[in-house]
Phi, psi and omega in degrees: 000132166253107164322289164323300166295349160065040181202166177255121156232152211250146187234088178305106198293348176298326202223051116052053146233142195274145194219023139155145155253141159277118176292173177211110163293129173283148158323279214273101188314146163066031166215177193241147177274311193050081211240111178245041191192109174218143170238151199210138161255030186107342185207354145235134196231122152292121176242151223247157147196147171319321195293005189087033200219176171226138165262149216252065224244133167283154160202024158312309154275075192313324158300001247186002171328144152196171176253132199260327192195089189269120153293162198197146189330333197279308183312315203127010217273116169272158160353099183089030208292129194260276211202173183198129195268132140258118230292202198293318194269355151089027164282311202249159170228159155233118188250101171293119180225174220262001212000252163203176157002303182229003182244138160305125153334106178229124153241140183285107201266139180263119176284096139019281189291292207259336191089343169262202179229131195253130007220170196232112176261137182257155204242170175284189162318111163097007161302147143224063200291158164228357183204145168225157179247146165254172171292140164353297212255333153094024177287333163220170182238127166265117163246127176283148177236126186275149163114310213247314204043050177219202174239104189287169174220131146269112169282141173240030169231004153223031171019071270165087175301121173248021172181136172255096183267124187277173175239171183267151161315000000 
């Protein structure tokens, strides 16, 4: 993502040349997209932007960019969105977002298939996450919670926190 530049550009890394960029149009006509953030498994690339959105990207065709979908708080998208994971059996993305102040931290899980998002996992009090791991074995997903000084644990077959690991001082 370029930030700056209000775009995706695809870079062939053998010969460091680029062989297409996407503009990403803002929602709101006179505001920015800002797009700091991409995660991809090979045939969707999810992008993070500053407007609060996630853009949905084919990339099957590296030459070929195009955009498929922009999420958006109305999808289920939470507050501040940071990264995004996919999960191991590859059905799911999990979109982390840092919420604020007053709205609580969540991640959202994105169906694959149809593209939307079936649930919203609420983090614990005073979570904010910005990044998560799945487990080895992919049974659970770890997200930090900044703020909190601790680790949410997500089961990931009842998409569930099911446990808050505190850390030591």
């Amino acid at each position: 993502p370029d930030l700056g530049g209000e775009s995706v550009t695809a870079v062939e890394i053998r010969s460091k040349r680029v062989i297409d960029q996407l503009s990403l149009d803002p929602l709101v006509a006179g505001t920015r997209v800002r797009p700091f953030m991409l995660t991809t498994n090979g045939k969707i690339a999810l992008v993070e932007n500053l407007e609060g959105t996630y853009a949905v990207l084919d990339v099957t065709d590296p030459y070929n960019l195009r955009e498929i979908k922009r999420l958006t708080q109305a999808d289920g998208v939470g507050v501040s969105p940071q990264t995004s994971e996919f999960t191991p059996d590859g059905k799911y993305a999990y979109l982390i977002a840092n919420g604020s102040p007053t709205v609580p931290g969540v991640v959202s899980v994105l169906d694959l298939r149809s593209l939307t998002i079936t649930k919203q996992i609420q983090m614990p009090t005073s979570c904010r996450p910005h990044a998560g791991d799945f487990s080895r074995d992919g049974r659970n997903f770890f997200v930090n919670c900044s703020g909190a000084s601790s680790v949410a644990v997500i089961d990931t077959k009842s998409q569930k926190v099911v446990q808050n690991v505190a850390l030591a001082d």
